[in-house]
Structure formats: C-alpha cells, structure tokens
N, C-alpha and C positions, 0 to 999 in steps of 0.2 A: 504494500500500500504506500501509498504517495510519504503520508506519517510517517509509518518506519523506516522508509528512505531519509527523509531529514534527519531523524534520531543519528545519521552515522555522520554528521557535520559538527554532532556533539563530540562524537568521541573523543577527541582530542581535547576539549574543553578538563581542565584541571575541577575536578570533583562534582561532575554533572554528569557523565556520561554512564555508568552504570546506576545512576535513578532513572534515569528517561530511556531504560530498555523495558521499562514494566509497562511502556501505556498500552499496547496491547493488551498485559496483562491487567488493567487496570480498567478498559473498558467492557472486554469478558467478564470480570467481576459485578461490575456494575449492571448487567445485562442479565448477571444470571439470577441478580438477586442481593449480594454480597456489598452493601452501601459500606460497611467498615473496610472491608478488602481495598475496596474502588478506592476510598479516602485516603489510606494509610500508603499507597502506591501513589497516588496524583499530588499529593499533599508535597512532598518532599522533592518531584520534581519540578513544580510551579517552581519554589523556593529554588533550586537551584536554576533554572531557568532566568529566573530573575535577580540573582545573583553574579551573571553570565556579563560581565560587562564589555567593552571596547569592540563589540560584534561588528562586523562591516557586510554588507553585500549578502550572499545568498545565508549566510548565518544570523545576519541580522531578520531576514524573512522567515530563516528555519525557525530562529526563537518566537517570534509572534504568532505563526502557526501552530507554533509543538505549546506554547501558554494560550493559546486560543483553544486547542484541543483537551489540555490536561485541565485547564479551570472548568472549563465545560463538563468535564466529567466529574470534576472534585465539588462541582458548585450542586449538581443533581444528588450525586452520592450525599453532602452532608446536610442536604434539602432534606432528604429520607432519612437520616439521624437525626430532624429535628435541631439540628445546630445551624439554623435559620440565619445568622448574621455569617458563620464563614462561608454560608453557600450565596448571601449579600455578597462580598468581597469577590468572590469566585466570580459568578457570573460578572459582575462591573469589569473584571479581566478581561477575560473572555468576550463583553462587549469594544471593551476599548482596545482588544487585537485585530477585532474583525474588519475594523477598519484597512489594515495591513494585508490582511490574507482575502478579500473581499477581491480584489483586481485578476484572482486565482478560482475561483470558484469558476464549478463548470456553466453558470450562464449568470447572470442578473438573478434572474428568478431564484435557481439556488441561495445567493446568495440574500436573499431578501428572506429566503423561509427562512435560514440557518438562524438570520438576525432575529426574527419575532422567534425560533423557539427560544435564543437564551435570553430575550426581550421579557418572555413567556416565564422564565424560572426563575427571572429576575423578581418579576412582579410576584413571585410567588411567594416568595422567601419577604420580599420588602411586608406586604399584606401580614403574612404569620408574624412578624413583629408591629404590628399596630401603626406602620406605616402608611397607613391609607391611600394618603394626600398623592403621595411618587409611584405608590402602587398603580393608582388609576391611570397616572398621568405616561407611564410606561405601558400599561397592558391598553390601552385606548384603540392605540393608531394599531396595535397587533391586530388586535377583532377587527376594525374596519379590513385591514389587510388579507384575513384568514378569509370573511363573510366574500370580496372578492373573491377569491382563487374558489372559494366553494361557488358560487353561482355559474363560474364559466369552467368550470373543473368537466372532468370527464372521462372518472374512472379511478381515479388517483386515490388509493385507500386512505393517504396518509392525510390526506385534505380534511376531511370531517374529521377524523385525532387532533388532528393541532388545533382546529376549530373549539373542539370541544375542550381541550387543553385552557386555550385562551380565556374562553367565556367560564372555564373555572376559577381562571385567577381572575379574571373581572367579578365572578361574584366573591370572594375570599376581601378583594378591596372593595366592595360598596358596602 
C-alpha cells in the first residue's frame, strides 16, 4: 500500500522508524475491534512522527500522510475508549495534514469524503465533551455534504454510512 511504502522514508529517521512499522498493525486492530491495541501502536508513532524535525521534500509529505493516517486511527481508536479529548487532538491532526496529502488523493471527491469522515469524528468527540457550540459548527457543512453525494449517489454502500454517521454526530451536538 501506498502507506507502507512511505513508512521506508522513515527508516532512517533516528528513533521513528521501528514505531511506524505497526500502522498496518494498528489499523487491523482497530478494525477488528481492539481500540487499546489500535491506540497503544498509533499513539507512539504520531509522537515520533512529530518529533521528526528538519524533513524536506518527499519526507516532509511522507510525515503528513503517515500523521494524517496514524491520528486518524488513534483519534477513532481513543473515540471508542471514551478518552474523548485525545481523540479531540487526534482528529484536529489529522484535519490539519489533510491539507498536505489532499493534492494526492485519488480524485476531489475522495478527498472531500476523507475530510467530513475525520470532520465526522471530530464532531464526535468535541459533542461527548459538552462542546456543543464547535461540535455543530464542524459537523454542519459534513451533513449538507453527505445529504448531497446521497441524492445523486448511485449504489455507493458507503454513502448512507457516513450519512448516517454525520447526522449522529449532529444529533450528539444539538
């Protein structure tokens, strides 16, 4: 996969490169079920990720992909632990890489779902801590986005899930 292709831009990187061999492992966990697993692997390479300084060129793009991807998982993973504000931090990552890795996504449109799911889990986590006010004001423009792609949709299983995703975390903030 494209991910664990970058992961080998780390290796050389001084005390990063054996934490960010797990995110495969990290997102199998998360997938199967296992939100400690997931956390306890993605946790460690954010942090070294971002510890990662003086990057230049395709390493400076490897990092904001491989922290776009591992918050992303660390931010769902500790959503499901109910550690509500690390999976706040997470996602806000993970929002503020996509900017970077967005010019890479296989079309527009990908890149626009990608954005309202962690738009999606942002809102989630903000809502479960009594954040209302930002909860709303992030999960808003998702639902308008989602209620599109469902009216012109046409076949897309994933379309009504993220729909129904969305309009969860819209009700969780009103």
């Amino acid at each position: 996969s494209f991910t664990l292709a970058l992961l080998g831009l780390f290796a050389g990187c001084a005390g990063t490169g054996h934490k960010l061999r797990n995110y495969d492992q990290a997102e199998a966990r998360y997938e199967r079920g296992d939100a400690a697993g997931a956390a306890a692997m993605a946790g460690p390479a954010i942090h070294a990720l971002r510890s990662a300084k003086g990057l230049k060129g395709a390493a400076q793009l490897a990092q904001a992909y491989l922290l776009y991807d591992f918050s992303s998982v660390y931010g769902r993973a500790e959503y499901q632990l109910g550690h509500y504000a690390q999976a706040e931090r997470a996602e806000r990552i993970a929002l503020a890489q996509s900017n970077a890795v967005a010019p890479f996504a296989p079309s527009v449109l990908a890149e626009q779902r990608d954005r309202a799911g962690v738009s999606t889990w942002l809102a989630l986590a903000l809502a479960r801590q009594g954040k209302q006010a930002e909860a709303r004001q992030r999960i808003s423009p998702v639902v308008t986005f989602e209620e599109g792609l469902l009216a012109r949709d046409h076949g897309d299983v994933w379309v009504p899930y993220e729909l129904a995703r969305a309009l969860y975390a819209q009700s969780l903030a009103d």
